[in-house]
KEMIPA-450816 format. One record per atom (N, C-alpha, C): residue number from 1; residue in one letter; atom name; x, z, y. Coordinates in nm, 4 decimals, padded with zeros to 6 digits. Each point is the difference from the previous one (the first is absolute). Layout:
BEGIN
+-----+------+------+----------+----------+----------+
! seq ! type ! atom !        x !        z !        y !
+-----+------+------+----------+----------+----------+
! NUM !    a !   CA !        X !        Z !        Y !
...
+-----+------+------+----------+----------+----------+
% end
This chain:
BEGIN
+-----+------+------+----------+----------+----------+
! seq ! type ! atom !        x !        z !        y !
+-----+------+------+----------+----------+----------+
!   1 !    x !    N !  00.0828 !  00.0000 ! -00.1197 !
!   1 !    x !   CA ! -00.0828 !  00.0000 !  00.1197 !
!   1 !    x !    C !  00.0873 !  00.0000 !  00.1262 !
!   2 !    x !    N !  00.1385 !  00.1071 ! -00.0122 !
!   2 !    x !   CA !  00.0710 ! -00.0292 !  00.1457 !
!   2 !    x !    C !  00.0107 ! -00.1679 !  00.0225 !
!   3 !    x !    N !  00.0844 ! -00.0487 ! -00.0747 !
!   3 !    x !   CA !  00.0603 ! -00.1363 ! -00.0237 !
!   3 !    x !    C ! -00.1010 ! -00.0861 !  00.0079 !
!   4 !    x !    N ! -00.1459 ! -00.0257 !  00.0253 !
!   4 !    x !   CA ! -00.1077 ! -00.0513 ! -00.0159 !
!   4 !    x !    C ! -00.0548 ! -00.0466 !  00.1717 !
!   5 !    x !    N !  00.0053 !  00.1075 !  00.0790 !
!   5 !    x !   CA ! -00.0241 !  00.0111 !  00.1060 !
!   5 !    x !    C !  00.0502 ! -00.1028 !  00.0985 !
!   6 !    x !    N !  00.1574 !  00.0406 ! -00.0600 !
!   6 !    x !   CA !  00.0911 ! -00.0444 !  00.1207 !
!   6 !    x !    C !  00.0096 ! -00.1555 ! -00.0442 !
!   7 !    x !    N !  00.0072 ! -00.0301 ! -00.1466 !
!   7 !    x !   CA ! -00.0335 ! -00.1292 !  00.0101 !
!   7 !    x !    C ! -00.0690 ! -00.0834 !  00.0071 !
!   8 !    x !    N ! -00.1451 !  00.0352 !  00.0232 !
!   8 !    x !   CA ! -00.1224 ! -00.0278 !  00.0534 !
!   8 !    x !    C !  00.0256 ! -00.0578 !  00.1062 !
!   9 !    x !    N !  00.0703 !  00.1426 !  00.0938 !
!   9 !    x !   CA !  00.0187 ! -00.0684 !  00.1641 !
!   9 !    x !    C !  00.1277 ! -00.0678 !  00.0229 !
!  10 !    x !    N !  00.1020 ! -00.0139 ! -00.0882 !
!  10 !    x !   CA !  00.0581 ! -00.0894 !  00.0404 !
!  10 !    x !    C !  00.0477 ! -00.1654 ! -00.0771 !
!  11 !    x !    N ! -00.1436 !  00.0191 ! -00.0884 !
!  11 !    x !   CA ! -00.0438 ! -00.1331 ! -00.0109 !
!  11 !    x !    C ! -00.0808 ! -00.0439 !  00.1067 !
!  12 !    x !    N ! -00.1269 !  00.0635 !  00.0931 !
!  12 !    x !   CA ! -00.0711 ! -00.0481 !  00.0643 !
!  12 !    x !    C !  00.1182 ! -00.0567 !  00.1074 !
!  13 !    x !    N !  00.1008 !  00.0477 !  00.0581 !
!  13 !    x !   CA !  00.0721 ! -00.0179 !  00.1018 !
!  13 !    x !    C !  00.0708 ! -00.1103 ! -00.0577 !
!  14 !    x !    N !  00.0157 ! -00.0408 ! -00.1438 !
!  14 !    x !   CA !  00.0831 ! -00.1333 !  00.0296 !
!  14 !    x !    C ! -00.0653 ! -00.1371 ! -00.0360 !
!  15 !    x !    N ! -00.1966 !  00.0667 ! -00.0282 !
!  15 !    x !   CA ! -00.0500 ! -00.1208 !  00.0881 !
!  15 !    x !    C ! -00.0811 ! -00.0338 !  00.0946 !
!  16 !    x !    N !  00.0786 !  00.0802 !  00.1035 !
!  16 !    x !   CA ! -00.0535 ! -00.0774 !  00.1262 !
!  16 !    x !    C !  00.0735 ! -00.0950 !  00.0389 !
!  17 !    x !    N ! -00.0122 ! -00.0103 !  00.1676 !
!  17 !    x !   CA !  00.0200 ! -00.1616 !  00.0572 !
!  17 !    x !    C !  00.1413 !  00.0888 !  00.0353 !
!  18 !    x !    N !  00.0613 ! -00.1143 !  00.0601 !
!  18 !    x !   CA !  00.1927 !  00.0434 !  00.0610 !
!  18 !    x !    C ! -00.0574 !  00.0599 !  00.1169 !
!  19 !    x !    N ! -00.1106 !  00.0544 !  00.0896 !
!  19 !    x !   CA ! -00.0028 !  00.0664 !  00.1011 !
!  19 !    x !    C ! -00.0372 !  00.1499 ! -00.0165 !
!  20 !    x !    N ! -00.0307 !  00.0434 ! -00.1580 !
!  20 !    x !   CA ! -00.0973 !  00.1140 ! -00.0343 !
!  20 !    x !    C !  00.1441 !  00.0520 ! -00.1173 !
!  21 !    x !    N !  00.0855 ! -00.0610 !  00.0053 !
!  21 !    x !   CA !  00.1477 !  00.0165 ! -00.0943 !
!  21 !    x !    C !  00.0398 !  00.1098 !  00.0873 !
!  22 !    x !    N !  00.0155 !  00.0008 !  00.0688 !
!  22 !    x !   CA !  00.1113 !  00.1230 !  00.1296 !
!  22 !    x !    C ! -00.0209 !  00.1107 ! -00.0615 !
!  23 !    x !    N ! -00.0842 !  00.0236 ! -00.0787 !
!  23 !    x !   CA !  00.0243 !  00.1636 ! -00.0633 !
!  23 !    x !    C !  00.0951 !  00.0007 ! -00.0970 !
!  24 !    x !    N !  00.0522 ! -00.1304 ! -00.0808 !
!  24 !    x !   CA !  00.1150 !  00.0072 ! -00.0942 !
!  24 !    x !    C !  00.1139 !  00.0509 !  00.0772 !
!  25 !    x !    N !  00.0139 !  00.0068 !  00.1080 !
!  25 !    x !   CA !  00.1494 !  00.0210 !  00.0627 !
!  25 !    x !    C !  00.0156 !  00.1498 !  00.0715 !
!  26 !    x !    N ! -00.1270 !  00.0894 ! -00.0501 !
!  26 !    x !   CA !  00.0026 !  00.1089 !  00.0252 !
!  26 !    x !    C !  00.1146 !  00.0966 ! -00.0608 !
!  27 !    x !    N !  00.0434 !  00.1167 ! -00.0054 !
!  27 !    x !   CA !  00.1040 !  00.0785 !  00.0107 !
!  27 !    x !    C ! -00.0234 !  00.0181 ! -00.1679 !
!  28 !    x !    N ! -00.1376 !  00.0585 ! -00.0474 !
!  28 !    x !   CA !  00.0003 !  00.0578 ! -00.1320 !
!  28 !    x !    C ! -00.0154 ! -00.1565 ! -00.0835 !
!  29 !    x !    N !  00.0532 ! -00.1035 !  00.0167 !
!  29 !    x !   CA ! -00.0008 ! -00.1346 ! -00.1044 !
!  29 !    x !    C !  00.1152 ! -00.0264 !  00.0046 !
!  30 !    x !    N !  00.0962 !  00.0441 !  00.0907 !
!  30 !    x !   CA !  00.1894 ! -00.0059 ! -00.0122 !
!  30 !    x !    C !  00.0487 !  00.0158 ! -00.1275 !
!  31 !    x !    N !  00.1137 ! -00.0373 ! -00.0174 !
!  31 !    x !   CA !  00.0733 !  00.0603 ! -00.0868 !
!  31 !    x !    C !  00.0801 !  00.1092 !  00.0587 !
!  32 !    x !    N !  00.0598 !  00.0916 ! -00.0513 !
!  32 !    x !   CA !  00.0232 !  00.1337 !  00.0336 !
!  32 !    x !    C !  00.1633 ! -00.0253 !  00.0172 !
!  33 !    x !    N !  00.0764 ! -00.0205 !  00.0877 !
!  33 !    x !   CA !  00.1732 ! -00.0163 ! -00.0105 !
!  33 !    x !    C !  00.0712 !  00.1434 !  00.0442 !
!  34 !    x !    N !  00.0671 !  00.0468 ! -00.0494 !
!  34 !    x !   CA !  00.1144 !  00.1015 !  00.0410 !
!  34 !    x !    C !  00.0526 ! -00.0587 !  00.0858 !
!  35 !    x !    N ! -00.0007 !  00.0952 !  00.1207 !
!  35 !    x !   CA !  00.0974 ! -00.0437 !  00.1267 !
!  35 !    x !    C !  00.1244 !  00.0869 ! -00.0332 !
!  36 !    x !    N !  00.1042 ! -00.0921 !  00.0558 !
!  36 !    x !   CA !  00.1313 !  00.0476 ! -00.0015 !
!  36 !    x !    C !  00.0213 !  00.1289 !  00.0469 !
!  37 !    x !    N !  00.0835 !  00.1048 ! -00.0929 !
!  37 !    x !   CA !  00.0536 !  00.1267 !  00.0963 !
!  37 !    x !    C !  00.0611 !  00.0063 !  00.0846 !
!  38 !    x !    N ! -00.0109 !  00.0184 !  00.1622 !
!  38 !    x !   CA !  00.1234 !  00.0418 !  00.1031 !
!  38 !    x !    C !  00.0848 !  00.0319 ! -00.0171 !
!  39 !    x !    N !  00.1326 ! -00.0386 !  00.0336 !
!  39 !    x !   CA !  00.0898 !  00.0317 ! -00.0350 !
!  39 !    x !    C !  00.0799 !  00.0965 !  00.1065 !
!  40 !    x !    N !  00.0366 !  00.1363 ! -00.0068 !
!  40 !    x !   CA !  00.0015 !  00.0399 !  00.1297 !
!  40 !    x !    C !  00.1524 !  00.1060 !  00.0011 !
!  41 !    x !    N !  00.0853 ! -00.0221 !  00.0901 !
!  41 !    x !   CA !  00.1535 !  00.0124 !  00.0156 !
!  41 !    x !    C ! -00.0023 !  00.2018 ! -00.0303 !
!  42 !    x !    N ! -00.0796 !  00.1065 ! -00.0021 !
!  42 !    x !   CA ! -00.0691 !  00.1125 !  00.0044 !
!  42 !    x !    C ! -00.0253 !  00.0447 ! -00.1848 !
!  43 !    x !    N ! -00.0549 ! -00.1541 ! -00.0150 !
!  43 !    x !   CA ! -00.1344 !  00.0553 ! -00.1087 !
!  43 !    x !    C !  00.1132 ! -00.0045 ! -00.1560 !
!  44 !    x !    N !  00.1002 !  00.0534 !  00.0038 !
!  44 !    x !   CA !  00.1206 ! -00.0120 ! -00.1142 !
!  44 !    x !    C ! -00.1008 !  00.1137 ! -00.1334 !
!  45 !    x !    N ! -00.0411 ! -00.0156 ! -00.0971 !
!  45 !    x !   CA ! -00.1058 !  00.1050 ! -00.1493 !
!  45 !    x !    C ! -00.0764 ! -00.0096 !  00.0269 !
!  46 !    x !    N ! -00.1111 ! -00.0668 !  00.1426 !
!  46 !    x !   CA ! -00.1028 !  00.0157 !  00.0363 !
!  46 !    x !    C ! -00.1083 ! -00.1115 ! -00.1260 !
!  47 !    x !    N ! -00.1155 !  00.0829 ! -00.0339 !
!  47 !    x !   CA ! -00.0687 ! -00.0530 ! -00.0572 !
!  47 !    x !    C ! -00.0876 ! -00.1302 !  00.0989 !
!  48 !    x !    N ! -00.0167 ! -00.0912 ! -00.1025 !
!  48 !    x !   CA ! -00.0779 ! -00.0891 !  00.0935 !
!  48 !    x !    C ! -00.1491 !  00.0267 !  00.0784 !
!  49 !    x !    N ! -00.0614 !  00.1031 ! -00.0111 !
!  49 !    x !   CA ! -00.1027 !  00.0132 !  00.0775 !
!  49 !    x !    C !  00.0609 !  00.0759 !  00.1495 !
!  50 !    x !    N !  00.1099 !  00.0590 ! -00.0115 !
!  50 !    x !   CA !  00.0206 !  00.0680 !  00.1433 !
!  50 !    x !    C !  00.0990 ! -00.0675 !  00.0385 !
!  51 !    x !    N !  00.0470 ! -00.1483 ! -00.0391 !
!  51 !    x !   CA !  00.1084 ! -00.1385 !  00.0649 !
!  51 !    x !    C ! -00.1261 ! -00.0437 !  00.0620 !
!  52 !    x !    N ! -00.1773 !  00.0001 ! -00.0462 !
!  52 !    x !   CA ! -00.0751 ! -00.0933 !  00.0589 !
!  52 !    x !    C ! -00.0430 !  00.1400 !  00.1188 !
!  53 !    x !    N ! -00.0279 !  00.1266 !  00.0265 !
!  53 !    x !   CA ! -00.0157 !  00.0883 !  00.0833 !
!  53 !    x !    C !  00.0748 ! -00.0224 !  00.1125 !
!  54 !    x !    N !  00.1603 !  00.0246 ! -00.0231 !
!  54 !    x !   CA !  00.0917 ! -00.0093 !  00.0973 !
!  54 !    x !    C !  00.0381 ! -00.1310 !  00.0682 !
!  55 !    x !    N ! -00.0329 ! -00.1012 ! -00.0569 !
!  55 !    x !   CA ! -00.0064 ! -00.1047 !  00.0866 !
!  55 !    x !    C ! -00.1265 ! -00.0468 !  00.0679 !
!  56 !    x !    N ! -00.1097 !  00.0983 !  00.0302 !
!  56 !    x !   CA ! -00.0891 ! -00.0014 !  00.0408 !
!  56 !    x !    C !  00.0353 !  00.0916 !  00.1149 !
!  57 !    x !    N !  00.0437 !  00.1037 ! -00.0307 !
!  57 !    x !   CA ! -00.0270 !  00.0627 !  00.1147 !
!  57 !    x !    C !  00.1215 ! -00.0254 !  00.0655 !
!  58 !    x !    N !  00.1463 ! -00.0614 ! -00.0204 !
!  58 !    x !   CA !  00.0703 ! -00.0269 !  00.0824 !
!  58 !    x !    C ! -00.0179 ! -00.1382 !  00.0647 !
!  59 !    x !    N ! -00.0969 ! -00.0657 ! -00.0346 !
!  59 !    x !   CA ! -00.0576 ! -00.1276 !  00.0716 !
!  59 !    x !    C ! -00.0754 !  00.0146 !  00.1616 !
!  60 !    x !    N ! -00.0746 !  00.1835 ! -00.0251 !
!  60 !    x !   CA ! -00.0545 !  00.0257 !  00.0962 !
!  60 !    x !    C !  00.0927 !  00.0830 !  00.0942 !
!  61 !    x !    N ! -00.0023 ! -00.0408 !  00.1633 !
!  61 !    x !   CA !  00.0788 !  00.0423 !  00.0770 !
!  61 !    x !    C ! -00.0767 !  00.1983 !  00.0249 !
!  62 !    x !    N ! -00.0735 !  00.0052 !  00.0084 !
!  62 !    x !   CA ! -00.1147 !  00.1329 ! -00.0223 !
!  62 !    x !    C !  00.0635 !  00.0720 ! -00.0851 !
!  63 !    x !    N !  00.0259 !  00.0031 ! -00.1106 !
!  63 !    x !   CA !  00.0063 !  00.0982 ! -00.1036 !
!  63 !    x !    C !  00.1766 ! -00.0121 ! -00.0344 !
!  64 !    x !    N !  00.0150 !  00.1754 ! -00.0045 !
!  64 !    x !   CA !  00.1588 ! -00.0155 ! -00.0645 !
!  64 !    x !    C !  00.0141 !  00.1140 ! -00.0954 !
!  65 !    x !    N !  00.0671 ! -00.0201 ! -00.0871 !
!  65 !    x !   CA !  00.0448 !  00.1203 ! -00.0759 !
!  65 !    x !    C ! -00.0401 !  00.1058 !  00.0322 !
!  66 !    x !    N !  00.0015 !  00.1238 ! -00.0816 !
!  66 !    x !   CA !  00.0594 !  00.1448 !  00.0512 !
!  66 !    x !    C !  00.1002 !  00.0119 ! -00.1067 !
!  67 !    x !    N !  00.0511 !  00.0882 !  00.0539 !
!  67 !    x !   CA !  00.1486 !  00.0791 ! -00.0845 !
!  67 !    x !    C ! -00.0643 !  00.0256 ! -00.1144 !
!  68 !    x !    N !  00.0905 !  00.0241 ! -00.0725 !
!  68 !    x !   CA !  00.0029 !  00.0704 ! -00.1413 !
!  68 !    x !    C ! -00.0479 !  00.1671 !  00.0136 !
!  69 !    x !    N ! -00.0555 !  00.0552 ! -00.0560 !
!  69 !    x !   CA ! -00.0680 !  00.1421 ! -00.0055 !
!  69 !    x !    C !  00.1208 !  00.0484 ! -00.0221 !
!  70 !    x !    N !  00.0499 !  00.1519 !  00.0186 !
!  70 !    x !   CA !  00.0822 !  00.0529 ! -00.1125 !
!  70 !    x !    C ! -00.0092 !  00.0613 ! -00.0870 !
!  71 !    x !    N !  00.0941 !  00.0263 ! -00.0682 !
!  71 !    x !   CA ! -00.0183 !  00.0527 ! -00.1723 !
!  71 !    x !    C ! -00.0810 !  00.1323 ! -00.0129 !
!  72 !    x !    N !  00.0152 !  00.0849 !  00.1349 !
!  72 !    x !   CA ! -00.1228 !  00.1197 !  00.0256 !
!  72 !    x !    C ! -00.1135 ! -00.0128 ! -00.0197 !
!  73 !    x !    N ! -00.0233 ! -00.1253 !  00.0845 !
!  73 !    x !   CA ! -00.1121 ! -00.0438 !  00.0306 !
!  73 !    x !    C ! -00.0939 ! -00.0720 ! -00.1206 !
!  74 !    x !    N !  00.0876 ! -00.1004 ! -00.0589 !
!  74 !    x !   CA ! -00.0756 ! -00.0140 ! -00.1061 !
!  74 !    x !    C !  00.0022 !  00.1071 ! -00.1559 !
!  75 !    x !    N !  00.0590 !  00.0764 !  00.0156 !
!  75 !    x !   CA ! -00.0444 !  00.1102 ! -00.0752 !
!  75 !    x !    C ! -00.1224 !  00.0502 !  00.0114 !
!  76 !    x !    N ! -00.0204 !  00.0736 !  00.1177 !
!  76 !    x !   CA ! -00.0729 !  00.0437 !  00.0315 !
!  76 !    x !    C ! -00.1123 ! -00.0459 !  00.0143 !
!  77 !    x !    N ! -00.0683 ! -00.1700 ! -00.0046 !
!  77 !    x !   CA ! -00.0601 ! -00.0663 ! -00.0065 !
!  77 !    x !    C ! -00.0529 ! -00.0393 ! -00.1522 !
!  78 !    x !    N !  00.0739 !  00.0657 ! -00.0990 !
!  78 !    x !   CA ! -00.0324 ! -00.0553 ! -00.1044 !
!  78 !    x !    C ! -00.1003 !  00.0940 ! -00.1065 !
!  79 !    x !    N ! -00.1058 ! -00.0327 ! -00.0206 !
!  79 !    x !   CA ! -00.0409 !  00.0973 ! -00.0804 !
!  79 !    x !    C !  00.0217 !  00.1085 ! -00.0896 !
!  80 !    x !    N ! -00.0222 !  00.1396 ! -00.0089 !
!  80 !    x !   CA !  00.0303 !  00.0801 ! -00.1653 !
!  80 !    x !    C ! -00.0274 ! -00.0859 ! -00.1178 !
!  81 !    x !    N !  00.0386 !  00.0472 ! -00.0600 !
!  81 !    x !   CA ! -00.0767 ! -00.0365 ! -00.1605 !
!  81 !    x !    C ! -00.1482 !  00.0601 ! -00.0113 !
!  82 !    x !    N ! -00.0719 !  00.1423 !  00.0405 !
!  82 !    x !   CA ! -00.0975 !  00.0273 ! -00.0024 !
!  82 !    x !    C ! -00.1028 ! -00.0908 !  00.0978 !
!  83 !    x !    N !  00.0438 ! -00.0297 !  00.0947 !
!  83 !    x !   CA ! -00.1198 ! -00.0664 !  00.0783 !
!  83 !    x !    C !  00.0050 ! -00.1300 !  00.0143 !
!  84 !    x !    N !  00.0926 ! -00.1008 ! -00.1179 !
!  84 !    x !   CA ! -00.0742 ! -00.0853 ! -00.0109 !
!  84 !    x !    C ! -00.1506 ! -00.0434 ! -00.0657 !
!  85 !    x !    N ! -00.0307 ! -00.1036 !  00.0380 !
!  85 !    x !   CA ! -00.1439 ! -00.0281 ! -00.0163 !
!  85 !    x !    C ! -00.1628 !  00.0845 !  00.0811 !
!  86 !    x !    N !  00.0478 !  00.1064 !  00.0265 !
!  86 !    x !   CA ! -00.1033 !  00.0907 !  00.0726 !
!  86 !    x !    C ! -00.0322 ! -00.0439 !  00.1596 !
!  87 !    x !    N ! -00.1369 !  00.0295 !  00.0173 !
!  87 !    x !   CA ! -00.0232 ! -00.0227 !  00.1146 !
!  87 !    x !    C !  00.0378 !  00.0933 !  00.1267 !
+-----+------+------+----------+----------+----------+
% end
């Protein structure tokens, strides 16, 4: 039944006229491509989702870094063992 639907409607769409076609070139009938990872002079172990973060936000003149926390700091930031999961 999923698979039924969608090809229902996108048989009706491939027969219409070439002026009633423009919905084939919509976003969800693409094929899906991996865009290249940034490559960034900074991003040396960086996993590829925060090579695509940091070249986002160093694209924008607005937004910059902050420092690194320190080792106090993220201690102290880090949960017990007892209160994880609790509200």
């Amino acid at each position: 039944m999923r698979l039924f639907v969608p090809g229902i409607i996108l048989l009706s769409l491939l027969a219409q006229g070439e002026e009633e076609k423009a919905g084939l070139e919509w976003w969800a009938f693409q094929t899906v491509e991996r865009p290249p990872v940034p490559v960034l002079e900074e991003g040396d172990g960086l996993a590829p989702i925060d090579s695509f973060v940091r070249a986002q936000l160093s694209s924008s003149p607005a937004t910059r870094r902050a420092r690194s926390a320190f080792r106090a700091t993220l201690l102290w930031r880090r949960p017990s063992g007892g209160d994880v999961g609790r509200a």
